[in-house]
Each structure stands twice: as C-alpha cells, then as structure tokens.
C-alpha positions in Angstrom: 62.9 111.9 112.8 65.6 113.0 110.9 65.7 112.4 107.2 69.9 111.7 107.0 70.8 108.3 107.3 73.6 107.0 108.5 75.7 107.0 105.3 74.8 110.3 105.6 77.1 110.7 108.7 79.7 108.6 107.6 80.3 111.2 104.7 79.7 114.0 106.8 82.8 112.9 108.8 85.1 112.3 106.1 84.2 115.7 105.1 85.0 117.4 108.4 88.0 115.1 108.9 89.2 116.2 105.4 88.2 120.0 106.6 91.1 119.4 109.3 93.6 118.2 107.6 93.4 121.4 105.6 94.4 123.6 108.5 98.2 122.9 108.6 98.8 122.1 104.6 102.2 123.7 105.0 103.4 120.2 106.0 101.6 118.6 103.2 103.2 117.4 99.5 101.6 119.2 96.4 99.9 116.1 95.4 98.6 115.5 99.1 97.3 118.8 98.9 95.3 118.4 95.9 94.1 114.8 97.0 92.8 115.9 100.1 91.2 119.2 98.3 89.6 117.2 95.5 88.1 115.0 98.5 86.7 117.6 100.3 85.0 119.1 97.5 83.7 115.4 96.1 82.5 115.1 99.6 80.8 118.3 99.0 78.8 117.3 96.1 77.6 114.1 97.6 76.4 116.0 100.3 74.5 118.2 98.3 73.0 115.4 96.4 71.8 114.0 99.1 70.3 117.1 100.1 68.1 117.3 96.7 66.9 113.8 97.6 65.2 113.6 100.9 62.9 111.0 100.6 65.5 108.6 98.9 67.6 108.8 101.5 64.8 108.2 104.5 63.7 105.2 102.5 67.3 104.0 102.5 67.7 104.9 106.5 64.6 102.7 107.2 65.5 99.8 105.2 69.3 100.1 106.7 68.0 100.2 110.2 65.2 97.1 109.1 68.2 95.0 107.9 70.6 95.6 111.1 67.4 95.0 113.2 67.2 91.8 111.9 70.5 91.1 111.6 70.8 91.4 115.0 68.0 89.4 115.9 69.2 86.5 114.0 72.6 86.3 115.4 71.5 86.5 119.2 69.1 83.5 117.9 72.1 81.6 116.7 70.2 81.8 113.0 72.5 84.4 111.6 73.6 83.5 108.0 75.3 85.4 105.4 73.4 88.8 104.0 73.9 87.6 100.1 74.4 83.7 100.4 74.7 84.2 96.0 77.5 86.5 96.6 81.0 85.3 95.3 82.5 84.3 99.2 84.8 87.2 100.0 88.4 86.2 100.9 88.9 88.1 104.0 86.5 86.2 106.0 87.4 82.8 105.0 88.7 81.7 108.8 85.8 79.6 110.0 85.6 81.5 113.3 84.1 84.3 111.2 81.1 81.9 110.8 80.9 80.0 113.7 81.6 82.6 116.5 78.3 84.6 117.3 80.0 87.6 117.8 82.7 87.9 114.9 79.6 86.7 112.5 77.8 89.9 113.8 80.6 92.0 113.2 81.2 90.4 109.6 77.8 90.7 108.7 77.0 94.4 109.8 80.3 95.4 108.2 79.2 94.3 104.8 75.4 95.6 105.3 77.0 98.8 106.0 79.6 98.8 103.2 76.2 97.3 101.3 74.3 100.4 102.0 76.7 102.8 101.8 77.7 102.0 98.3 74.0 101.8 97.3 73.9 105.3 98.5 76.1 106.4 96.6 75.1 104.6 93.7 71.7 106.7 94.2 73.1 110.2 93.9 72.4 110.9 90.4 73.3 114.1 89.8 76.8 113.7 90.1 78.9 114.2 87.1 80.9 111.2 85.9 84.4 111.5 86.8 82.8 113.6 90.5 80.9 110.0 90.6 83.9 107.5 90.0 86.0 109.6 92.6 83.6 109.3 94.9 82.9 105.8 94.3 86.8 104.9 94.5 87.9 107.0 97.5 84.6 105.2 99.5 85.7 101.8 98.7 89.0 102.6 99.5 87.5 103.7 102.9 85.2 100.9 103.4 88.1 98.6 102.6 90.7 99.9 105.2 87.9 99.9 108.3 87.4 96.2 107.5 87.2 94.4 110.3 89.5 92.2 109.3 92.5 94.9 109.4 92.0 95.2 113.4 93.5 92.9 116.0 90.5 93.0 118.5 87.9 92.2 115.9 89.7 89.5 114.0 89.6 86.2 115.4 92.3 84.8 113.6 94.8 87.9 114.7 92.9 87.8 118.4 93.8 83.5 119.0 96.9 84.1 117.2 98.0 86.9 119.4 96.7 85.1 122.6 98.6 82.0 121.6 102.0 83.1 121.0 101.9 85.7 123.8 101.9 88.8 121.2 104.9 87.5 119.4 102.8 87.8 116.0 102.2 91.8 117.0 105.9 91.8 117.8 107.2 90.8 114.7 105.0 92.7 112.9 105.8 95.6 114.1 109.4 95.0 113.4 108.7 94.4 109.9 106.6 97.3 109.6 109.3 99.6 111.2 111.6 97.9 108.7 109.2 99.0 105.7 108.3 102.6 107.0 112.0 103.0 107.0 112.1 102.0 103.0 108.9 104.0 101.9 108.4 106.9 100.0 105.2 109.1 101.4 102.9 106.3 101.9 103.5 102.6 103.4 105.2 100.4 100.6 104.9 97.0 101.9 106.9 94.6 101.2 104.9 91.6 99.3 108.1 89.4 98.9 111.1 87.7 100.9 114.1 90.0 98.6 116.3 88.2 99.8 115.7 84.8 97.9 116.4 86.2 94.6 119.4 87.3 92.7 120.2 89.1 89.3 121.7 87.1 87.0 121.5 84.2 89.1 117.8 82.7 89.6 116.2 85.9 88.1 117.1 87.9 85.1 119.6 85.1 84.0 118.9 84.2 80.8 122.5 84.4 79.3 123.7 87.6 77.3 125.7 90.7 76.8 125.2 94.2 77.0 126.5 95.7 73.8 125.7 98.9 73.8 125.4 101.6 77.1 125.1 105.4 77.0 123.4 107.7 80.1 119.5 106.6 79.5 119.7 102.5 78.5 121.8 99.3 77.9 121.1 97.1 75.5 121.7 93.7 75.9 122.0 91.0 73.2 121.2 87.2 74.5 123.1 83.9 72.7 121.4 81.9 70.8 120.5 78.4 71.8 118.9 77.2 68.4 121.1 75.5 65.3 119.5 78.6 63.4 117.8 82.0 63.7 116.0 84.7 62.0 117.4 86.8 60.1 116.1 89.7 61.3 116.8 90.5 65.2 113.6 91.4 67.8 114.2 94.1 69.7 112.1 94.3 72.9 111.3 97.9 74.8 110.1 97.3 78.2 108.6 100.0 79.7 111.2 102.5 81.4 108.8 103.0 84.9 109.9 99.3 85.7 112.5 97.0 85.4 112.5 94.8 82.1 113.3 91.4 83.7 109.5 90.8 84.1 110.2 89.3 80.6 112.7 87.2 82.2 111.5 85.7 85.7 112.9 82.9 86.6 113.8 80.1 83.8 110.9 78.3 83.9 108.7 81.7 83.3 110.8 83.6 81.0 109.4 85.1 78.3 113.2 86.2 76.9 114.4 82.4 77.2 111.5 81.0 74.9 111.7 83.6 72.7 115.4 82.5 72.6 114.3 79.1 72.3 112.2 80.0 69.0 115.6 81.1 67.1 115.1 84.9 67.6 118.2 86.9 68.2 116.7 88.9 71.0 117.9 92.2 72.0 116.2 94.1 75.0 116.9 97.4 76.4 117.5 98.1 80.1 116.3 101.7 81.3 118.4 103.7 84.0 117.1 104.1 87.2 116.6 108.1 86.8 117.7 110.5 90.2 117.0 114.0 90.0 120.0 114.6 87.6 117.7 113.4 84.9 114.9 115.6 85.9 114.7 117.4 82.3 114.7 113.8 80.5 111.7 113.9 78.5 109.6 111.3 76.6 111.2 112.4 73.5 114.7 111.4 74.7 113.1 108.1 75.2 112.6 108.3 71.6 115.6 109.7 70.2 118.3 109.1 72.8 116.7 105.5 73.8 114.8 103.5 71.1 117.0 105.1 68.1 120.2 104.3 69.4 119.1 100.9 70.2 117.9 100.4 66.4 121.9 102.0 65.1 123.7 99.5 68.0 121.6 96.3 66.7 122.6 97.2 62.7 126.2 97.6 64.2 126.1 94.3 65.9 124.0 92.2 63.2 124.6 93.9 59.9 120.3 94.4 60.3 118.7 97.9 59.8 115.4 96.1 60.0 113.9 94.7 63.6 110.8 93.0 64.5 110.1 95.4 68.0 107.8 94.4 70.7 107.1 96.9 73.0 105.0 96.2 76.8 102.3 99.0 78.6 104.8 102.3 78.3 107.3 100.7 76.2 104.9 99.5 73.8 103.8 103.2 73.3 107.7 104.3 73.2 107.8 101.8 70.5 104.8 103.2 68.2 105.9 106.4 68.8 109.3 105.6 67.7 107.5 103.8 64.2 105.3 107.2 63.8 108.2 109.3 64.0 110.4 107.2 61.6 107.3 107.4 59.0 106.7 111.5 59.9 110.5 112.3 58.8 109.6 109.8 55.9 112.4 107.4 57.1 112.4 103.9 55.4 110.6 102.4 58.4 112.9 99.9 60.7 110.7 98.5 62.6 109.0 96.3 60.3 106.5 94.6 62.8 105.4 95.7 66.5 104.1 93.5 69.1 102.2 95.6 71.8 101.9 93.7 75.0 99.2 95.6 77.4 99.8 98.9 75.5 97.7 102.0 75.8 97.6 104.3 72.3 94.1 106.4 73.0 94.0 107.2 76.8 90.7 108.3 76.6 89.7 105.1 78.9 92.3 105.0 81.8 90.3 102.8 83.8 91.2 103.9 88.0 93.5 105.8 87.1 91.3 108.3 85.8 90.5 108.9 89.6 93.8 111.0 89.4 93.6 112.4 86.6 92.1 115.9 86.2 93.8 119.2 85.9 94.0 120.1 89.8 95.6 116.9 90.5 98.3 116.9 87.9 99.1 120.4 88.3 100.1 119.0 91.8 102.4 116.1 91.1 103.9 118.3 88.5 104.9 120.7 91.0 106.2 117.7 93.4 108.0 116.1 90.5 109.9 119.4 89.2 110.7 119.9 93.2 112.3 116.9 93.4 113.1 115.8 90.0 111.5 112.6 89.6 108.3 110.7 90.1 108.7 108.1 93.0 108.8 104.6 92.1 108.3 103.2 95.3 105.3 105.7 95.7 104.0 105.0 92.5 103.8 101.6 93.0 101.7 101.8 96.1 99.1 103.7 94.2 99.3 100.7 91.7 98.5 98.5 94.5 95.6 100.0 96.0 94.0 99.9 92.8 93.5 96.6 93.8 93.3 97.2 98.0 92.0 93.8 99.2 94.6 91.4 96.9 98.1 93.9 96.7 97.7 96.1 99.6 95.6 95.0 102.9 96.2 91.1 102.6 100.1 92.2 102.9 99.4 94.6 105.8 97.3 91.6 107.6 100.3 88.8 106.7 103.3 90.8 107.3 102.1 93.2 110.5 99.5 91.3 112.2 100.6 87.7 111.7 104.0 89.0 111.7 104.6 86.2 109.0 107.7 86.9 107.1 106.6 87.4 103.2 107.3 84.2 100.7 109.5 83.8 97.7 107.6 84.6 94.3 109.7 86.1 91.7 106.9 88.4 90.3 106.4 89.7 93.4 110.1 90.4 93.9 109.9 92.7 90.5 106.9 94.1 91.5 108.9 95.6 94.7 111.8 96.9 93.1 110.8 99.9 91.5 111.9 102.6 89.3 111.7 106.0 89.7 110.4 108.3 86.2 112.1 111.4 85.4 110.2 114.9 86.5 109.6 116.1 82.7 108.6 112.4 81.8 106.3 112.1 83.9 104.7 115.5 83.9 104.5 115.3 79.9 102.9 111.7 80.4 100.2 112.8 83.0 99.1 115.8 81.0 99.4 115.1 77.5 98.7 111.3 77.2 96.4 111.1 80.3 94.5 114.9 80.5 94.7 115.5 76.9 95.2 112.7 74.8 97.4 114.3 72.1 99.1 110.9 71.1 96.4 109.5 69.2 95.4 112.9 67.5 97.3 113.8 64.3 99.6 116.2 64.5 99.3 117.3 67.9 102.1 115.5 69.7 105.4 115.8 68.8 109.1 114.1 69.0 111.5 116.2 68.6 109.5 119.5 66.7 108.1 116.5 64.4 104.6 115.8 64.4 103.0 112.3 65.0 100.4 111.1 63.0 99.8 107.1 64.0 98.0 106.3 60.8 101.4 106.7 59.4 102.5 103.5 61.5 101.6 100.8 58.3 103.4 97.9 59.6 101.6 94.8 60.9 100.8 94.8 64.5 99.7 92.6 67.1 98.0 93.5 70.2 97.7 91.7 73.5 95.9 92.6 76.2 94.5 91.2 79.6 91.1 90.9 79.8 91.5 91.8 83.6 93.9 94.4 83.3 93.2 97.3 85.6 96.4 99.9 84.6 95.8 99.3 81.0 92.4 98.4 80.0 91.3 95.8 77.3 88.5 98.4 75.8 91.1 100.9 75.9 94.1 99.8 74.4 91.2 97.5 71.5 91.4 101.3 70.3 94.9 101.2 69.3 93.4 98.9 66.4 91.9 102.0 65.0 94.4 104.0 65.2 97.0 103.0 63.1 96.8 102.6 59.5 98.6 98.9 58.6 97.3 95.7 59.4 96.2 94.5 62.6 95.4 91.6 65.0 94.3 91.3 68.3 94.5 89.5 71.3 92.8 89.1 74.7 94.4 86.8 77.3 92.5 85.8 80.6 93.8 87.7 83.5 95.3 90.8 84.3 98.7 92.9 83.8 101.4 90.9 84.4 100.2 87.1 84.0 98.0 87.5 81.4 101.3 88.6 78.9 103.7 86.6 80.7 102.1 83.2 80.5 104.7 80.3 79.8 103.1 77.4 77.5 104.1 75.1 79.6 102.5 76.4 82.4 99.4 76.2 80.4 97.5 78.5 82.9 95.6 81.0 81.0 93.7 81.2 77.8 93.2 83.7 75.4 90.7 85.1 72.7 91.2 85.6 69.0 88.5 87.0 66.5 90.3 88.6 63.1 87.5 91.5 62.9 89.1 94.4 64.5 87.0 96.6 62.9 84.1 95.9 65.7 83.6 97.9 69.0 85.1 96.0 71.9 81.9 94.4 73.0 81.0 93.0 69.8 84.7 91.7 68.9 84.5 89.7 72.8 81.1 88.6 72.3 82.0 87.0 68.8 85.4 86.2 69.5 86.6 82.2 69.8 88.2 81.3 73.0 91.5 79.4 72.8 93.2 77.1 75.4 96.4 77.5 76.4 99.4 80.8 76.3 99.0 83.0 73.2 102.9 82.4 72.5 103.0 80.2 70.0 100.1 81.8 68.2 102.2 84.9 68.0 104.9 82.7 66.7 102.6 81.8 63.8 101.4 85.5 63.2 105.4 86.3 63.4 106.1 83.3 60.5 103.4 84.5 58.5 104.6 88.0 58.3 107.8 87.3 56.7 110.0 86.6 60.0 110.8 82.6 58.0 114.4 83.5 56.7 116.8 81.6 58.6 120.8 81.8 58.9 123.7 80.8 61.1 123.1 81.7 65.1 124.5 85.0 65.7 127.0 83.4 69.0 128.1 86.1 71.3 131.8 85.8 72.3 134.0 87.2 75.6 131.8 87.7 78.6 128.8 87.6 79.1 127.8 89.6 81.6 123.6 90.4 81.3 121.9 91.5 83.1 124.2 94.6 83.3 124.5 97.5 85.9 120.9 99.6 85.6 118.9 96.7 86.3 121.0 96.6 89.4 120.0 99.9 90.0 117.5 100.2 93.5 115.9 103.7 94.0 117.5 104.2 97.5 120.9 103.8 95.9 120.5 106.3 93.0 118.9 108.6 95.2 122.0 108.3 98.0 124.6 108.5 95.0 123.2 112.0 93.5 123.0 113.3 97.4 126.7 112.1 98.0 127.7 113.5 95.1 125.9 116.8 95.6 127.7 116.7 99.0 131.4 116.6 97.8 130.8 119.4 95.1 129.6 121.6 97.8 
C-alpha cells in the first residue's frame, strides 16, 4: 500500500503543473514569474514535509478513504446528510437541489470532505516556516475554492436547469459579458460586480455640492458649501487614499460620509488624486507629501484665512496624513494639523494580514521590475488581487452571476467605486511594497524619510482617533491598534463591526453596524477587545463628541462658496483606460 494519500497527489500535480508553466516564462510578466516560482518551491516544501511524516499521512489516507466510503454509502441509501451539520451553512450550496438531488448531494459532500482533508493536511505539516505555511495555506484555498463544484455548469444544478430551461441563453449571455470584461482587464479577469451604467459623477454619486479650488499635476482640492447657519472655525481637510477614488466618502446622498460631515457645520475640504499613466512613473510617496498634502494645507489658508486643519486621513491616505504631521514636527514646523482621524489606517506593517502572501523579497523584486517597465502599478489588476482575498463573496459569486447565469450585474454604488480603479505610480508603489510592507521603516525612527528629513512618529503629539473594522482583511484591526503606540500625543480608538469599506462608511441613519470603545490603549489588542464596551449604532457622532471635546467648539459665519460649483472635478472623472489611451496618443503624435 502506498503511504501518499490523496492530498498527496493533489499537490504533487500542482507542483508538476507549476513545473510546466516554467518552460516558456519568456511570455510570462515579472510578477507572474515570481508567483509561479514561489509556488513551485512552497509546493516543494510541502512535499518534503510530507515526506518526514509517513505515518501521519497513511493515518490521514485511511481515515479520508473511511469517510468517502461512507459517504458514499449513505447517499446511494438516500441517508446522506451534511459532513459537519454545526458548520456555519456555506453560501454556495444554498439551492435546495444541492440537498435533495442524490447525485449533486454526493458531489457537494465529497467536495467539502476533500477540501476538509486537504486543508487538515496541510494544517499537519509542521515544519513549515510561517510565512512558507500561510502561502501554502492561501494559494490551496484559492485552489480548493476555484474547482468548487459550484463554478461548473455540468455539476451545478442550478446552472444545469437553468441552462436546460432557457435553451443555453444563460451560457450565451454570459459569455458575452465575459468577452465584454476580458476585453476591459488588465492580466487577470476583472469582473465586473456592478451595472456602471446606473451611476453618474456629480449626479447620483459624488454629488455632494462644491468647488474645486485648488488643481496642480498630482490633486484637486475641492471645498463643499456649507448647509449649516454656522461652522467651525477651523476647516477639515480629508486625504483619501490616492490608490482609489475619494468619492467612497461620498456614495450616494443617503450614504455620504462628506454630506453629514457637511451637515455637522464642518467646512470640509477633500482632495482628489490623479489618475497616474506612465508619465508619472518617478512620482514617489514623498511628492504625495510635499507636492500633495502641503499644498493642500497653503490652498485651504488661502481660501479660509486658517493655517490650522482638523485632517482625517482613510487606509493609504491616513498614513499620507501622519506622515505629513511627522514631517511638519521633524522640520520643527508649528504643527497644522492639529487633530487626525485615521479611518482603517496602517502605521506598523508588521501585520499585513493576506497580503503578506505577496510580500517577500522575490516577489517584490518582481512587481518592481513590471512597475518600472510600465510605469505604474495596475489598478484594475490590483483590484482583482483585492478581491480574491475574499474568493467566494468578491470574486467566484460574480463569475457564477454574470457568466453562468448570464444575469446582468445590479446597481449598488459601492460596488460601482469598487470597479473603477486607479492606477499607483511605478516609484510609489515600489517604495510602498518594500519599505512599508518588506521593511517596515515608517514606524522606526529615523529610518524613513520625506524629502532627506527623517520621520520619527513619536513626534506626531496631536490627538488622534483611530477607527478600524473589526473584519477588515487589507488593513487589519490588530495591526493598525499599533498605530496607538506609535505616536506620542493622545489617543483613542475605535473598532466598528465589519470590514473595509462599511465598517468606516456607516450612515447613522442606516444604523447598521456597531462599534467598540474602551479608553485604555495602552493594552495589547486582545485585552483592549475583550474589555472593551460594545456600542449600538455608527461611530459618527461619537467622533463628533471626541472632535467637540478637543477644541473643534468655535463657531463663525458659514464659509458660502460663490460662482460654480462644479465638484466633483476632472480626476475623479479620470478611468484607467482613458489615461492609459491619452499618454499612448500623445506618445504617438511626438513620434
């Protein structure tokens, strides 16, 4: 008998596959390169371990084949139930023929025994170093997840009776839409989650009323008109992050986070990033710094009188923004940000949740290579890889809708931001990758620097409050609870139910999400949760009540905007196909 079990062979395959894509790597991208090297030589390891444990792995085997036996057996007796009846019901079998059809309940159930025993397998190989491990354990899922049954028209009983009922017009349609999409991607699938149609900027989306008053080649900043009778003195100057567009902060009118922070008296000012093309390729973080969040501060004293802001910054641009305080304090400026609000924001990247997958030296060494070849990082293939950190709900559930129901996608406003991407300059990125995410300078005194000035965030003394999702999965909680200790004023932190996007942007009158408060952030992260009280409702207004307290009260006359008003401006308008076509056109005439 042999002593490798079937996992055994699964691996064994992926290895060999991954062996032959090798061969012609001349038609392969850097990063695709390194991906598949990496793979083959995780692979490798596993293999190994398995190796050094015989006996754990022929005790696996027998069990495996004991449990399919009897799997089997049960579902040719009509008694075949669910493996784990305690386990939470997964999503993508939820069409009762999965249950009552013999057949498709065999093919269900020995999918997730296998996926069951194949992860447990993995679990078992010991001696695999930690970041070896979590590839391994990522890349499989990823595997196990896109050989679902579920993705396959002759072994998904919804796809099969849909198919047989409209004579194949669902396979049809779907392959129209998926021609549509190929034709709109970067290097991998982008699929479209969204009818993009049903939106507009500055109509239904992006609309909350303003003016850009201020433009030069990497942001506009746009001022919005006050609704109140008064406002605070001191503006609020919001920095989204420049690898999407801002107007997640201003969804439609119901949703937006800009319109009730309007609403609150705040003269708001938020900066829209360029869409960067490979003309921008030497924009670095630093010019983020000192040609972005700088001359943002100079146009809002020139506009309101103000040197002083209140500056709330979200994921990226919440790090822009700290490192734009740290900066101001290293040249021992009189600090003009005098508060920061850091939605989702990552400080100490020693935590980068699945990310970290990507993140070693072969595998940025790659993309830095692609992105100084072609200037700029990819938004469109950036956000796939975004997705399929979450396979099942962004990715596979879109690929089943759109190409195998050949349903057209609905209208959801977050989703229609989530699909129009931004690209990220080649020196941006490639600084990002390697000296947040490899090295983790930021959070190290002295070793990053803006400009030939050294950052040291303990020199960041002004009050800040931190909100994070406590189901983030690009930024996590544990993670970014570490920018508490980094800096050296006062702190407080919050943790709203969810994940990325609606855990932040959570109306109060939607009233859908919670949140957590506990005012000792001098605990670790599992002691702060543990001990923490939870609170009903959005955290808004109990950041309005930290942002009274900390000397935002002084009121005066609404700052009212006058001629056009003409927000959301041209760089949100910005799509990556366009920016992309314009540098190539006008490459074209020079030549």
């Amino acid at each position: 008998m042999t002593n490798q079990s079937p996992f055994h062979h699964v691996f064994d395959q992926l290895l060999k596959m991954n062996q032959q894509f090798l061969q012609p790597l001349q038609s392969q991208s850097p990063t695709q390169k390194a991906l598949l090297e990496n793979q083959t030589q995780d692979w490798a390891s596993l293999m190994k371990s398995f190796s050094n444990q015989p006996m754990t792995h022929l005790e696996q085997q027998m069990q495996w084949w004991q449990q399919q036996m009897e799997l089997f057996n049960s579902c040719v007796t009509g008694a075949c139930s669910d493996q784990d009846a305690d386990a939470k019901p997964d999503r993508r079998f939820s069409d009762p023929a999965w249950s009552e059809n013999a057949f498709h309940n065999y093919i269900k159930q020995s999918y997730l025994l296998a996926c069951k025993n194949i992860e447990a397998a993995v679990a078992s190989a010991d001696d695999l170093d930690d970041p070896t491990r979590h590839r391994v354990e990522f890349f499989t899922r990823q595997f196990l997840n896109a050989m679902a049954p579920t993705n396959f028209v002759t072994t998904n009983p919804e796809i099969l009776k849909l198919t047989l009922d409209t004579n194949g017009e669902n396979l049809i349609k779907g392959f129209e839409q998926l021609s549509k999409d190929l034709s709109q991607s970067a290097d991998t699938l982008n699929i479209r989650m969204t009818d993009k149609n049903a939106f507009r900027l500055g109509d239904n989306i992006a609309a909350t009323p303003g003016k850009v008053v201020f433009t030069n080649e990497l942001f506009e900043l746009i001022q919005y008109q006050p609704t109140t009778e008064s406002v605070y003195k001191r503006p609020l100057l919001i920095v989204p992050p420049f690898v999407n567009k801002y107007y997640i902060m201003d969804l439609r009118a119901s949703r937006s986070y800009i319109r009730w922070l309007v609403a609150q008296g705040h003269t708001v000012f938020c900066m829209s990033w360029i869409n960067p093309n490979a003309e921008m390729a030497a924009t670095g973080y630093e010019n983020y710094v000192l040609q972005g969040v700088i001359p943002a501060l100079d146009a809002i004293e020139k506009q309101t009188g103000e040197r002083e802001v209140n500056g709330i910054g979200y994921c990226i641009g919440g790090t822009l923004l700290t490192t734009t305080m740290a900066y101001l304090a290293a040249k021992r400026t009189k600090q003009r940000i005098k508060s920061a609000t850091l939605l989702t924001t990552i400080l100490d990247f020693s935590q980068p949740g699945e990310l970290g997958v990507f993140i070693n030296d072969q595998m940025i060494s790659a993309i830095e290579a692609q992105n100084e070849s072609k200037g700029y990082m990819d938004g469109r293939q950036m956000a796939v890889s975004f997705s399929l950190l979450r396979e099942n709900a962004l990715y596979w559930n879109y690929y089943i809708t759109n190409y195998l129901k050949g349903e057209s996608p609905m209208a959801f406003d977050l989703l229609f931001w989530n699909s129009d991407n931004t690209n990220i300059t080649a020196a941006c990125h490639n600084q990002m990758l390697r000296q947040f995410y490899l090295n983790n300078e930021l959070c190290e005194k002295g070793k990053f620097k803006v400009g030939n000035v050294a950052i040291d965030l303990k020199k960041v003394n002004a009050p800040v409050y931190f909100m994070s999702a406590i189901e983030d999965h690009i930024a996590l909680w544990q993670g970014t609870y570490q920018g508490n200790h980094l800096l050296g004023g006062d702190s407080t932190f919050v943790l709203g139910e969810s994940g990325h996007i609606a855990g932040p942007m959570n109306h109060p009158d939607a009233n859908k999400y919670g949140f957590w408060t506990n005012e000792d952030t001098k605990l670790d992260a599992r002691d702060w949760l543990s001990t923490a009280d939870k609170n009903d409702g959005s955290w808004w207004p109990h950041w309005q009540t930290w942002a009274d307290a900390r000397n935002f009260g002084e009121r005066i006359a609404p700052r009212t905007l006058e001629g056009e008003l003409d927000a959301p401006g041209t760089y949100v308008r910005q799509g990556i196909a366009d920016v992309i076509k314009t540098a190539k056109e006008e490459a074209s005439v020079e030549d």
